[in-house]
Biotite code that builds the C-alpha atoms (Angstrom):
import biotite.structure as struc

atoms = struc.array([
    struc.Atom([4.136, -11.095, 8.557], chain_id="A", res_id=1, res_name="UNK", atom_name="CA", element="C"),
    struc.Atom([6.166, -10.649, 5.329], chain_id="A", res_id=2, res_name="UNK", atom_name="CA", element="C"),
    struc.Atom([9.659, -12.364, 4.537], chain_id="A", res_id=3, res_name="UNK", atom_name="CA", element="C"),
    struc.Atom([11.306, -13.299, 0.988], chain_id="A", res_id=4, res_name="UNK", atom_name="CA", element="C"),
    struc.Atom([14.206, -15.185, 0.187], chain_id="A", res_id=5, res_name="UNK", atom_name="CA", element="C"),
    struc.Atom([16.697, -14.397, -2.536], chain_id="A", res_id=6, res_name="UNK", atom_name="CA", element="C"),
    struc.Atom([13.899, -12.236, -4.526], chain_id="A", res_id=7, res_name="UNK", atom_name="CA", element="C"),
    struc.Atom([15.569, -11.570, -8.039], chain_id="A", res_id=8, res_name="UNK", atom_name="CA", element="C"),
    struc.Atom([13.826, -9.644, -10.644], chain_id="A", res_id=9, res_name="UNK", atom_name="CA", element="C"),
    struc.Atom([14.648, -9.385, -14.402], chain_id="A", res_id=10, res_name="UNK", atom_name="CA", element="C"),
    struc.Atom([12.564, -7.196, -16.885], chain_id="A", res_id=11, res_name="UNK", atom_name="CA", element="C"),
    struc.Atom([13.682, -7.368, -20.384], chain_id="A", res_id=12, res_name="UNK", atom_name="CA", element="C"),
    struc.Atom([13.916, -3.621, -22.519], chain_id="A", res_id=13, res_name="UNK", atom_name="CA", element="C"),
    struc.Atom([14.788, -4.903, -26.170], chain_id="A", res_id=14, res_name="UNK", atom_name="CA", element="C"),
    struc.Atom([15.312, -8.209, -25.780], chain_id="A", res_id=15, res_name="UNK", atom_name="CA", element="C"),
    struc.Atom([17.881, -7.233, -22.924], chain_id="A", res_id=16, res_name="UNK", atom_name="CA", element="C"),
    struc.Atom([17.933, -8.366, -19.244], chain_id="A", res_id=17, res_name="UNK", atom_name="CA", element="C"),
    struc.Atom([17.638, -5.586, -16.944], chain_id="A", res_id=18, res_name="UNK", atom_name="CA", element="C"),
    struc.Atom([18.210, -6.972, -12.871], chain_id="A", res_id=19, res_name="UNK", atom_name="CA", element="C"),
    struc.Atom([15.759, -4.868, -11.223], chain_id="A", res_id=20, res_name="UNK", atom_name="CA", element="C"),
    struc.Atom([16.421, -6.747, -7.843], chain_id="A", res_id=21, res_name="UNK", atom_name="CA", element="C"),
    struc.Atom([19.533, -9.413, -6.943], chain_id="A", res_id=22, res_name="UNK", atom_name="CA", element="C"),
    struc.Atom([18.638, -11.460, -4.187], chain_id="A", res_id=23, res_name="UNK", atom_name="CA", element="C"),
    struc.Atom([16.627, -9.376, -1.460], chain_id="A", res_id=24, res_name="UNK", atom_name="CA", element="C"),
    struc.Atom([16.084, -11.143, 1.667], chain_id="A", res_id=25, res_name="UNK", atom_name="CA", element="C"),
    struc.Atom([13.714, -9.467, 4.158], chain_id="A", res_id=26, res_name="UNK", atom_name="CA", element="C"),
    struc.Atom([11.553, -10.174, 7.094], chain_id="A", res_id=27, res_name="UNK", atom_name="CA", element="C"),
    struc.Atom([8.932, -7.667, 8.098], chain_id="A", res_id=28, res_name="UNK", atom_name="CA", element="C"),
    struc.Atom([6.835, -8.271, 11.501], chain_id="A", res_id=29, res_name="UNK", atom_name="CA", element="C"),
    struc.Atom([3.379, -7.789, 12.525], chain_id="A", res_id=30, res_name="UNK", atom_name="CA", element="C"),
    struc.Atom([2.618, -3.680, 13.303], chain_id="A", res_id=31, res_name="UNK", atom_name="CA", element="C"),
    struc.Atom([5.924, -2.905, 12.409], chain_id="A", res_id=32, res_name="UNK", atom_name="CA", element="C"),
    struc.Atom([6.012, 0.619, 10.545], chain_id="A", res_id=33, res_name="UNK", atom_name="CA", element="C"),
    struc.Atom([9.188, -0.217, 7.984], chain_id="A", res_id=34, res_name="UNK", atom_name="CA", element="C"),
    struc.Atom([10.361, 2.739, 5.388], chain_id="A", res_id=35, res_name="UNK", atom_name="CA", element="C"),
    struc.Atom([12.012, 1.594, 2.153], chain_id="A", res_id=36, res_name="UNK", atom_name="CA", element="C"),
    struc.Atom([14.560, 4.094, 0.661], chain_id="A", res_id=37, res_name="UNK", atom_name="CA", element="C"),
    struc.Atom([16.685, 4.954, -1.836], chain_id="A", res_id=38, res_name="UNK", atom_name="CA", element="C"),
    struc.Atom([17.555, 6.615, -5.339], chain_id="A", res_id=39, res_name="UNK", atom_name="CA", element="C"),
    struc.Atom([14.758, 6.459, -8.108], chain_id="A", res_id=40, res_name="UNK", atom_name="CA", element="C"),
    struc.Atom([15.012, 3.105, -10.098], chain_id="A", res_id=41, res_name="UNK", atom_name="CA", element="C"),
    struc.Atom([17.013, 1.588, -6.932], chain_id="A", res_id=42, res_name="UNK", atom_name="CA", element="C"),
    struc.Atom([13.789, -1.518, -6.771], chain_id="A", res_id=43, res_name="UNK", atom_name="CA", element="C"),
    struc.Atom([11.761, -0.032, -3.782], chain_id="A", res_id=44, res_name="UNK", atom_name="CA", element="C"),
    struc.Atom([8.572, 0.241, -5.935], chain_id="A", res_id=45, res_name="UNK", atom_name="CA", element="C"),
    struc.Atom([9.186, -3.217, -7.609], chain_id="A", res_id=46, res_name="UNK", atom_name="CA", element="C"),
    struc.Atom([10.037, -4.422, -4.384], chain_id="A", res_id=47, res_name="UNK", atom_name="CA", element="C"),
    struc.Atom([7.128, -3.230, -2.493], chain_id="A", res_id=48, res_name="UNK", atom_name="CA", element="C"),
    struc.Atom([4.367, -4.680, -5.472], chain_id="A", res_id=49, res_name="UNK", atom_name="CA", element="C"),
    struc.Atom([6.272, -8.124, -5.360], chain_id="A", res_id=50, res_name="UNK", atom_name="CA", element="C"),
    struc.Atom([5.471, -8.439, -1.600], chain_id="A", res_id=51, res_name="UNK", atom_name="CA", element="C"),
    struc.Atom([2.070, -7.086, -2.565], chain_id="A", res_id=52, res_name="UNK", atom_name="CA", element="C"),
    struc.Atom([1.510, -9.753, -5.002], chain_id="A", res_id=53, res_name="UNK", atom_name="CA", element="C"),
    struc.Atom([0.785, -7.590, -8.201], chain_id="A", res_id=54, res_name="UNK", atom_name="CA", element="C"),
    struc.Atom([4.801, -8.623, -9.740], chain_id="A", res_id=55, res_name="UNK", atom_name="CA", element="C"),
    struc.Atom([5.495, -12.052, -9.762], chain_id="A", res_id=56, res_name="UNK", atom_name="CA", element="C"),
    struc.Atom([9.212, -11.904, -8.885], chain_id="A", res_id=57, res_name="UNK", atom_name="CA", element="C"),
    struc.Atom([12.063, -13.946, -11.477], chain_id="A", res_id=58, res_name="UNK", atom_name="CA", element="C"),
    struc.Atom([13.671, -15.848, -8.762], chain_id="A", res_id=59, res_name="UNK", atom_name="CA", element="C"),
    struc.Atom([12.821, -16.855, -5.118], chain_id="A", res_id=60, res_name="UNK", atom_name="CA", element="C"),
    struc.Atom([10.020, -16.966, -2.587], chain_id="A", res_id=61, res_name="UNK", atom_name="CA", element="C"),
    struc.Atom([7.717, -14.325, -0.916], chain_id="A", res_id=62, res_name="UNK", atom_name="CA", element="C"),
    struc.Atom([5.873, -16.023, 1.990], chain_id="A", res_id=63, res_name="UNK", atom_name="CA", element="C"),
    struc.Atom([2.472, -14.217, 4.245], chain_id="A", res_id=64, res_name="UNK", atom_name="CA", element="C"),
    struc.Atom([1.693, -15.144, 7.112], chain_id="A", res_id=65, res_name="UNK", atom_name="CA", element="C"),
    struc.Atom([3.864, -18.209, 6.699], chain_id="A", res_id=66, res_name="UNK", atom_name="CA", element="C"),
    struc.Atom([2.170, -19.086, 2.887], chain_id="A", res_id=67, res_name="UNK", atom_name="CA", element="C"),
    struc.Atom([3.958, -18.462, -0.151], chain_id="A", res_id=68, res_name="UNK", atom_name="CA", element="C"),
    struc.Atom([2.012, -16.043, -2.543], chain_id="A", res_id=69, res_name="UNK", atom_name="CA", element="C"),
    struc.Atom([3.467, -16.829, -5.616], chain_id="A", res_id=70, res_name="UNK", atom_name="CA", element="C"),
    struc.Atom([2.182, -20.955, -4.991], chain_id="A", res_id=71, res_name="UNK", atom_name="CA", element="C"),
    struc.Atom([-1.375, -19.890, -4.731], chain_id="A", res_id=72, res_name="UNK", atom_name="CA", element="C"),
    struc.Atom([-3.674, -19.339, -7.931], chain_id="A", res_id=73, res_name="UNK", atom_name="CA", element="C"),
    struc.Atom([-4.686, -16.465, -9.404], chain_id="A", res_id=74, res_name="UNK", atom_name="CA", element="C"),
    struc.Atom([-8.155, -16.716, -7.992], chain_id="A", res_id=75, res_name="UNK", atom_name="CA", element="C"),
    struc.Atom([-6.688, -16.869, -4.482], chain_id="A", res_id=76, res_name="UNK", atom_name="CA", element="C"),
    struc.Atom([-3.669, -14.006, -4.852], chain_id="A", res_id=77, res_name="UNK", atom_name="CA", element="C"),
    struc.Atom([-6.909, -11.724, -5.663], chain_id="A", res_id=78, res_name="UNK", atom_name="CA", element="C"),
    struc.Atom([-8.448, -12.598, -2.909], chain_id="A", res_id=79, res_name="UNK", atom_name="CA", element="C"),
    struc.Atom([-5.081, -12.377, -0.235], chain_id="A", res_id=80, res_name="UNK", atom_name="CA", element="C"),
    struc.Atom([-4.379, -8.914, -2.094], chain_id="A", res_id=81, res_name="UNK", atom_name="CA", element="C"),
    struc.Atom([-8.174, -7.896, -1.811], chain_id="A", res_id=82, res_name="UNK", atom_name="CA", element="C"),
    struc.Atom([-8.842, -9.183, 1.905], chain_id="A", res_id=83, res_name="UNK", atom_name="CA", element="C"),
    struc.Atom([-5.365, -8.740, 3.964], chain_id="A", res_id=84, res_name="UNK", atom_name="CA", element="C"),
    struc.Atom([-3.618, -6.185, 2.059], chain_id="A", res_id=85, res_name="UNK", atom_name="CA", element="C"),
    struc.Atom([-4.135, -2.812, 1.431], chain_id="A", res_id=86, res_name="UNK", atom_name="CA", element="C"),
    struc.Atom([-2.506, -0.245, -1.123], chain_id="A", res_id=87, res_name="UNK", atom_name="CA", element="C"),
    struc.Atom([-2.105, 3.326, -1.808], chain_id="A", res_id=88, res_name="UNK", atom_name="CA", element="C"),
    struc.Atom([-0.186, 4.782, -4.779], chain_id="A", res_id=89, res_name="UNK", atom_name="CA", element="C"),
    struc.Atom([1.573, 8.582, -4.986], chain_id="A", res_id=90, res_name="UNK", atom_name="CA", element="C"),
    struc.Atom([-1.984, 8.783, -7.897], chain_id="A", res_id=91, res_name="UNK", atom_name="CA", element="C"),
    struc.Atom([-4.885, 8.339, -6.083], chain_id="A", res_id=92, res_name="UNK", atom_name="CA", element="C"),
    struc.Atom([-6.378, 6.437, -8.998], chain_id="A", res_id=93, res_name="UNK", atom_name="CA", element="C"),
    struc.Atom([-10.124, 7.300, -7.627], chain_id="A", res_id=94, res_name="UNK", atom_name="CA", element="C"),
    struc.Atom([-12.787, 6.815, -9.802], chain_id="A", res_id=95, res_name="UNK", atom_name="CA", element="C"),
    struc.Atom([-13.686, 10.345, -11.251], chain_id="A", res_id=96, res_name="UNK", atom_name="CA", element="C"),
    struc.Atom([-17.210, 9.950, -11.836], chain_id="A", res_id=97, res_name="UNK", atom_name="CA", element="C"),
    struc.Atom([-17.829, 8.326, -8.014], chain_id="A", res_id=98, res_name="UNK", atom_name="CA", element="C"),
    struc.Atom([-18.187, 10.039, -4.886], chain_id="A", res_id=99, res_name="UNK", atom_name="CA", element="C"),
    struc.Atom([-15.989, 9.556, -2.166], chain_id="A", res_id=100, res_name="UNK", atom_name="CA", element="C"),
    struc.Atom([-17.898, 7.049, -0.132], chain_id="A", res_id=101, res_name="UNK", atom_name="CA", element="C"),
    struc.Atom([-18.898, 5.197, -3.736], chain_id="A", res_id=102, res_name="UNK", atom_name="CA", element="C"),
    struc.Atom([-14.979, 4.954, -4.149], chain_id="A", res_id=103, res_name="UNK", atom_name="CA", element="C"),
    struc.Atom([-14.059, 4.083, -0.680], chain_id="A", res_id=104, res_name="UNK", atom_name="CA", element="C"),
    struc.Atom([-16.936, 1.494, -0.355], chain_id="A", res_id=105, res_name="UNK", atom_name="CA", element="C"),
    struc.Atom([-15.691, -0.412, -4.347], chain_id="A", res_id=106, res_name="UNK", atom_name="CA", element="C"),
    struc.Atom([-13.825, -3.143, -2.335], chain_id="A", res_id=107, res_name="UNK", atom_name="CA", element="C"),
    struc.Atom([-16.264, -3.978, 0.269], chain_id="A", res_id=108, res_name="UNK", atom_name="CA", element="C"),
    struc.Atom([-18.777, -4.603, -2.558], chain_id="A", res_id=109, res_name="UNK", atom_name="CA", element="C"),
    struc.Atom([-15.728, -6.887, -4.587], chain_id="A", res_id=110, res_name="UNK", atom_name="CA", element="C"),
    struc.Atom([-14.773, -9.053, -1.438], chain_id="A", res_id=111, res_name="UNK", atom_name="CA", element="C"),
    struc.Atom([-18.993, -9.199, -0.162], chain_id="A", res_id=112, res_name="UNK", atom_name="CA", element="C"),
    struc.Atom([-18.453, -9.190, 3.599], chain_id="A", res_id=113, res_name="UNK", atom_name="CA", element="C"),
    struc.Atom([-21.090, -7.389, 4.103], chain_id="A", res_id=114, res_name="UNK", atom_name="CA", element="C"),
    struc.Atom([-24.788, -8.733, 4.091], chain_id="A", res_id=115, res_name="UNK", atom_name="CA", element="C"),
    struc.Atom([-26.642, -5.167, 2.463], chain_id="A", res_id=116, res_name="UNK", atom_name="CA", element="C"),
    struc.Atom([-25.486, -2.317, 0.853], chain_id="A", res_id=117, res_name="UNK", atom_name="CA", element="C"),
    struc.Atom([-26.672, 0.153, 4.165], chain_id="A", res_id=118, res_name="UNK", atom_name="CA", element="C"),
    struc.Atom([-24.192, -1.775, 6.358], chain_id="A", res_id=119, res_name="UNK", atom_name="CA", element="C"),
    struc.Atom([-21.329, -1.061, 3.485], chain_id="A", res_id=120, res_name="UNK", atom_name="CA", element="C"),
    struc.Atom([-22.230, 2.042, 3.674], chain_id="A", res_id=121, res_name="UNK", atom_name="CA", element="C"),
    struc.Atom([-22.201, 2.459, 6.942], chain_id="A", res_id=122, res_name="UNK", atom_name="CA", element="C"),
    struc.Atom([-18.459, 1.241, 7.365], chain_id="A", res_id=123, res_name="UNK", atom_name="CA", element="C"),
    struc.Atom([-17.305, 3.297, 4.480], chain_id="A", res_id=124, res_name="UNK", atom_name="CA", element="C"),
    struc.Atom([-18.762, 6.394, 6.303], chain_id="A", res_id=125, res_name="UNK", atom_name="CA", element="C"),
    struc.Atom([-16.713, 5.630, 9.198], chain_id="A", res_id=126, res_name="UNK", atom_name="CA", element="C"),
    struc.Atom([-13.446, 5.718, 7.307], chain_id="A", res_id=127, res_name="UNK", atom_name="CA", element="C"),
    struc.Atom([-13.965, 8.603, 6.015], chain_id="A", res_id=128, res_name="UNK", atom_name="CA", element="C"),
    struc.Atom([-14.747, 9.832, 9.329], chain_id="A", res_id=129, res_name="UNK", atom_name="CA", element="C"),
    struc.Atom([-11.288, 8.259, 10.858], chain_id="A", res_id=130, res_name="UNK", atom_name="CA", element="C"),
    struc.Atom([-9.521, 10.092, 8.160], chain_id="A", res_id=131, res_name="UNK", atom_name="CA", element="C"),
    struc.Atom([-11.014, 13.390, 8.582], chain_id="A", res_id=132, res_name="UNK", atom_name="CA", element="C"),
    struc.Atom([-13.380, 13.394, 5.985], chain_id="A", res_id=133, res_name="UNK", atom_name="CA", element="C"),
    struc.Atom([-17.095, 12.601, 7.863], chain_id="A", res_id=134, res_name="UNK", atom_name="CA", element="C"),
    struc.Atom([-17.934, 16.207, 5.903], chain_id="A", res_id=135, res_name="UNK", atom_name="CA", element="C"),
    struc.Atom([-17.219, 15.369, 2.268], chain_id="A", res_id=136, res_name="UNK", atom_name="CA", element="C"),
    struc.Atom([-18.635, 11.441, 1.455], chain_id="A", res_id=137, res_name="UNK", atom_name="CA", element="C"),
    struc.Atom([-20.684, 13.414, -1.445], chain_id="A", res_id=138, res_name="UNK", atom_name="CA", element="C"),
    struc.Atom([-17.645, 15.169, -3.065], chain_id="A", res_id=139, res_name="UNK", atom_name="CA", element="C"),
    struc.Atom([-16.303, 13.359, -6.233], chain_id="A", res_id=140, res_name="UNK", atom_name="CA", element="C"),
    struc.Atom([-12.507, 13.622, -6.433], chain_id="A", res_id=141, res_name="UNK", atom_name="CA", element="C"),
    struc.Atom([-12.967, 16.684, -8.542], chain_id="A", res_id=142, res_name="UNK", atom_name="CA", element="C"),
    struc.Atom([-14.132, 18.690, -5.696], chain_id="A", res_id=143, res_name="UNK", atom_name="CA", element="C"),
    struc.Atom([-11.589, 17.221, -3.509], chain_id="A", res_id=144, res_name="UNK", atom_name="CA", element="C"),
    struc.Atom([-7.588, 19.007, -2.533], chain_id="A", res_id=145, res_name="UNK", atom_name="CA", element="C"),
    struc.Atom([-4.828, 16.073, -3.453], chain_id="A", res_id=146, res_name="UNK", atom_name="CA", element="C"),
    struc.Atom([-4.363, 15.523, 0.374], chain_id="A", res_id=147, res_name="UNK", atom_name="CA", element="C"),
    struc.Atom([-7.904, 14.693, 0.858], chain_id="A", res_id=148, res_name="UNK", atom_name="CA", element="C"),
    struc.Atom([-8.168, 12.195, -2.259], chain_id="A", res_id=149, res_name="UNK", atom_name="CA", element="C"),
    struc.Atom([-5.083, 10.523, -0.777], chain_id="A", res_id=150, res_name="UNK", atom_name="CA", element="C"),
    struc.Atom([-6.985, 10.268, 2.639], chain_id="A", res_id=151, res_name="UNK", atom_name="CA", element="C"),
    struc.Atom([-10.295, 9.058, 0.657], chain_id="A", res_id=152, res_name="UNK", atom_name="CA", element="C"),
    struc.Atom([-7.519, 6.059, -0.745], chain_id="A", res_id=153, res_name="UNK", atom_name="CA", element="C"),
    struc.Atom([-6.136, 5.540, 2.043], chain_id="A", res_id=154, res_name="UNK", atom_name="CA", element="C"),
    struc.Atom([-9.792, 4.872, 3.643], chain_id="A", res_id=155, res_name="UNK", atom_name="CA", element="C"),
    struc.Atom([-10.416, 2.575, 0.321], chain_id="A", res_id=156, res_name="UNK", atom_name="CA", element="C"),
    struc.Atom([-7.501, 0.359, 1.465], chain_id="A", res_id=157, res_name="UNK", atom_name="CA", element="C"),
    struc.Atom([-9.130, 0.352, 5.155], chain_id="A", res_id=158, res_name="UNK", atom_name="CA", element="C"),
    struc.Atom([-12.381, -1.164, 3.465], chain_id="A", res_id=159, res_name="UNK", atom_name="CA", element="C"),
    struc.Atom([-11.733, -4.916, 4.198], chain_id="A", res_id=160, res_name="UNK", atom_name="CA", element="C"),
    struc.Atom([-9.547, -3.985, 7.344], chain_id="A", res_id=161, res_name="UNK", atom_name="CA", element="C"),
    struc.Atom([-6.022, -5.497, 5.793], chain_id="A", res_id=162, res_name="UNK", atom_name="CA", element="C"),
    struc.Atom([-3.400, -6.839, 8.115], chain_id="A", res_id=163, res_name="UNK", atom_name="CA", element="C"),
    struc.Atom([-1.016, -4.763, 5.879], chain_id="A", res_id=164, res_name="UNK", atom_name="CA", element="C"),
    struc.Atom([-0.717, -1.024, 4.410], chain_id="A", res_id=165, res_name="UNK", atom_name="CA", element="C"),
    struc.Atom([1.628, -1.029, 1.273], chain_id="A", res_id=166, res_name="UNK", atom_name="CA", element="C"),
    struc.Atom([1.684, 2.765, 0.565], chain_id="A", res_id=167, res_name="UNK", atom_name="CA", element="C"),
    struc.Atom([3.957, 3.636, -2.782], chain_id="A", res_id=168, res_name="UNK", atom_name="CA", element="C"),
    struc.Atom([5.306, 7.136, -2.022], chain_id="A", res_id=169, res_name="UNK", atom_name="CA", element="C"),
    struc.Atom([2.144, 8.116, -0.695], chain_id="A", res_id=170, res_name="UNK", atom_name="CA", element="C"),
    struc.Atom([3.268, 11.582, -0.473], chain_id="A", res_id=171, res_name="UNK", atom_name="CA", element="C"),
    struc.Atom([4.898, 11.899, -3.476], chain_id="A", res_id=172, res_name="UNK", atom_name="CA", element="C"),
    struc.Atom([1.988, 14.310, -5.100], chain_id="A", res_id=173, res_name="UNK", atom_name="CA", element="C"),
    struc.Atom([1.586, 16.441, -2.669], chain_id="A", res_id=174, res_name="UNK", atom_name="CA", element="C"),
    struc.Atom([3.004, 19.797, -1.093], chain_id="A", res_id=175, res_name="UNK", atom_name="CA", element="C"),
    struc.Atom([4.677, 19.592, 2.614], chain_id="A", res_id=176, res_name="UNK", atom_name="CA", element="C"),
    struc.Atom([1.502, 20.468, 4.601], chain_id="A", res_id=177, res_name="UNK", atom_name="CA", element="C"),
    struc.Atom([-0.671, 17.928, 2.944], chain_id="A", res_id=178, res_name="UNK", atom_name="CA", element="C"),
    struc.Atom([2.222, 15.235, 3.025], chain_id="A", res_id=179, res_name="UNK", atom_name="CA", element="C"),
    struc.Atom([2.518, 15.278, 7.041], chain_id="A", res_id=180, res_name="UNK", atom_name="CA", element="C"),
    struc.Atom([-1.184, 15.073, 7.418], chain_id="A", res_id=181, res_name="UNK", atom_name="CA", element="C"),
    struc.Atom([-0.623, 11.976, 5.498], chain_id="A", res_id=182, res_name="UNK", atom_name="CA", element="C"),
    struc.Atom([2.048, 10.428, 7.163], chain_id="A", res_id=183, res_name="UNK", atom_name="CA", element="C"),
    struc.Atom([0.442, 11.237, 10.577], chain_id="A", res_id=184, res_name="UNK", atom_name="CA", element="C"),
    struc.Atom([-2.474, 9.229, 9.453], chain_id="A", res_id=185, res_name="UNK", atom_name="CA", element="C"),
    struc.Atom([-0.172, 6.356, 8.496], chain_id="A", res_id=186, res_name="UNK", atom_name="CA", element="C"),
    struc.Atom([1.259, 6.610, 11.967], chain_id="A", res_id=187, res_name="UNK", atom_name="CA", element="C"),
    struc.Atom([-2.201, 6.605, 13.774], chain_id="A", res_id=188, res_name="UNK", atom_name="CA", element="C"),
    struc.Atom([-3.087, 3.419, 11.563], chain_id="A", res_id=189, res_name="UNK", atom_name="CA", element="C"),
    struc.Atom([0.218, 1.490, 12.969], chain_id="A", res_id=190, res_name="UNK", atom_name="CA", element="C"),
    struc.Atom([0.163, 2.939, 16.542], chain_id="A", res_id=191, res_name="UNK", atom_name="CA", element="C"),
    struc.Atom([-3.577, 3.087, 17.058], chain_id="A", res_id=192, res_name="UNK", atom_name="CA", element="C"),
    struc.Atom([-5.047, 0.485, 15.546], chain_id="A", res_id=193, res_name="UNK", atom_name="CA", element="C"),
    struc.Atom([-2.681, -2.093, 14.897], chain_id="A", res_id=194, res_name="UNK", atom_name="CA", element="C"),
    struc.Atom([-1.940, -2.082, 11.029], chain_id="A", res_id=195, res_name="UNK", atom_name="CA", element="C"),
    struc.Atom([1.505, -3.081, 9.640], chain_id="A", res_id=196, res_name="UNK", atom_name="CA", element="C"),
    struc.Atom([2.916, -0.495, 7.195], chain_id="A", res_id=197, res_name="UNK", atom_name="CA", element="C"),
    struc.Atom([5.327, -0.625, 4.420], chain_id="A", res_id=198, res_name="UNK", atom_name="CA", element="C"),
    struc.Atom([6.231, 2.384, 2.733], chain_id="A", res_id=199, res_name="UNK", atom_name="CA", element="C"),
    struc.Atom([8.006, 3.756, -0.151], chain_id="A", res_id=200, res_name="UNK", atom_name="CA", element="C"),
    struc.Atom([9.647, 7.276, -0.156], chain_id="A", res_id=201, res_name="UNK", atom_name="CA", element="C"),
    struc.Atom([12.676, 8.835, -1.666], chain_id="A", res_id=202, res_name="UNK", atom_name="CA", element="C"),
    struc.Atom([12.167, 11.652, 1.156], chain_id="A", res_id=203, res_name="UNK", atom_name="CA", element="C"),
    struc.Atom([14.445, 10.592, 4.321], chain_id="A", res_id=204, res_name="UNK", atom_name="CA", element="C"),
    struc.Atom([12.521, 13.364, 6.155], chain_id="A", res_id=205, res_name="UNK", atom_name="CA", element="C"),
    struc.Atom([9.428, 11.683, 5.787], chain_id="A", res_id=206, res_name="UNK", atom_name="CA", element="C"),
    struc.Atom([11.369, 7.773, 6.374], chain_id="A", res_id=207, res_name="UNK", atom_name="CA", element="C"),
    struc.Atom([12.714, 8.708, 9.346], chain_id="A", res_id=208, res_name="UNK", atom_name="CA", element="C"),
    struc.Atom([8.796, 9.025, 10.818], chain_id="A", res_id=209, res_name="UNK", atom_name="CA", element="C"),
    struc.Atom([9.015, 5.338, 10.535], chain_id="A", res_id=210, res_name="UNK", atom_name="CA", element="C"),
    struc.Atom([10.395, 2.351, 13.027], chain_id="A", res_id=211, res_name="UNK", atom_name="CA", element="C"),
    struc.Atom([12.373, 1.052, 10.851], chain_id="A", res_id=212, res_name="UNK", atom_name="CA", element="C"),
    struc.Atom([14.213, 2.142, 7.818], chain_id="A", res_id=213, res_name="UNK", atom_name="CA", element="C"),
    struc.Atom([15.554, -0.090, 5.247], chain_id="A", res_id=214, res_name="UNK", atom_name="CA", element="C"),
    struc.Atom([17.799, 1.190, 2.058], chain_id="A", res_id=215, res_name="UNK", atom_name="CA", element="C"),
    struc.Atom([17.671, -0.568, -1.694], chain_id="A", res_id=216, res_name="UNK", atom_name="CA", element="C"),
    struc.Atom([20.395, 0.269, -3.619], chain_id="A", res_id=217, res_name="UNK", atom_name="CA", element="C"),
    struc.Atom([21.249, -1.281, -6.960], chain_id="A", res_id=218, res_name="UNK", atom_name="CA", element="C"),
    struc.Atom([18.717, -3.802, -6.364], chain_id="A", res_id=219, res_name="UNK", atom_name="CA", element="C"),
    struc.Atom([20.072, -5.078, -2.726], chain_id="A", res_id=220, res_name="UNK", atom_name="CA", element="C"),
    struc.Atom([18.766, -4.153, 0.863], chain_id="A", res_id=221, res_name="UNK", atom_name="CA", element="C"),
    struc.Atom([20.680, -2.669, 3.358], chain_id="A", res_id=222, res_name="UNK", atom_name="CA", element="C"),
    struc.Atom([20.065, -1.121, 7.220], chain_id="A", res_id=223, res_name="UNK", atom_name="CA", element="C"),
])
């Protein structure tokens, strides 16, 4: 599903080249479940939004389903990242003022697969359902614990039914309990239903839950 080839990535602090990653070559397959690893400021993150397409990396290729990302325009990459992939951050980044099914229900009405807003709703209902949240698709985030705004993004992501989950320490925010309900969910997603995963943690506990574990260290992969 995913693969680069000799990824480098350069940011510049001052005026001053700092090599985020040096030549990462990777392959990820269809429903694979893949863990990324390693210290804070080792690349995972930048790694994991380069094969998302929201970094354009410095040097080399990133290729989707066979098609290089970083060769389409921007008006495509939107539509790849909005269609086929899905994302959830350690911040929920919910809209405060929306309710959960308004929030879950935002990229269904970007992307316009569906032909009325009571079949939109309708599928956003049932996400929140598969995530254990049928109860509260009237709560705005306030009203909601940080385990079950993480399951409200993680149903957001589900909207347009993505080939791929990219979740950036998903359970980064939150305390043990609410973390494994998260990473069960992630599980259920790959096992049940199909869904590649690739996520980002700095918590080997939680990696090891995963089929495959890969380390970045210094900008290089490993394992």
């Amino acid at each position: 599903m995913f693969s680069t080839v000799n990824v480098h990535k350069t940011y510049y602090d001052v005026g001053q080249p700092v090599e985020v990653l040096r030549g990462v070559n990777l392959t990820i397959h269809e429903k694979e479940f893949v863990a990324l690893v390693g210290p804070s400021g080792a690349g995972k993150s930048t790694l994991l939004h380069i094969l998302g397409g929201l970094d354009r990396p410095s040097e080399g290729n990133v290729f989707f389903d066979g098609k290089d990302i970083y060769e389409l325009n921007d008006a495509r990459l939107s539509f790849l990242r909005n269609t086929q992939i899905g994302f959830v951050f350690q911040f929920y980044h919910l809209l405060p003022e929306f309710t959960a099914i308004e929030n879950v229900i935002l990229p269904g009405l970007v992307n316009q697969v569906f032909s009325n807003k009571k079949q939109l709703e309708q599928a956003g209902q049932a996400l929140l359902e598969k995530v254990g949240l049928g109860h509260r698709i009237d709560h705005k985030p306030a009203q909601l614990s940080g385990g079950e705004q993480q399951r409200v993004a993680i149903a957001r992501c589900l909207m347009n039914d993505p080939k791929v989950v990219l979740c950036d320490e998903p359970t980064g925010n939150l305390d043990s309990k609410s973390g494994e309900k998260i990473i069960n969910l992630l599980l259920q997603l790959n096992e049940d239903f199909g869904q590649t995963v690739v996520m980002v943690t700095h918590d080997q506990g939680i990696a090891q839950r995963a089929k495959r574990v890969l380390h970045v260290q210094d900008g290089k992969l490993s394992g």
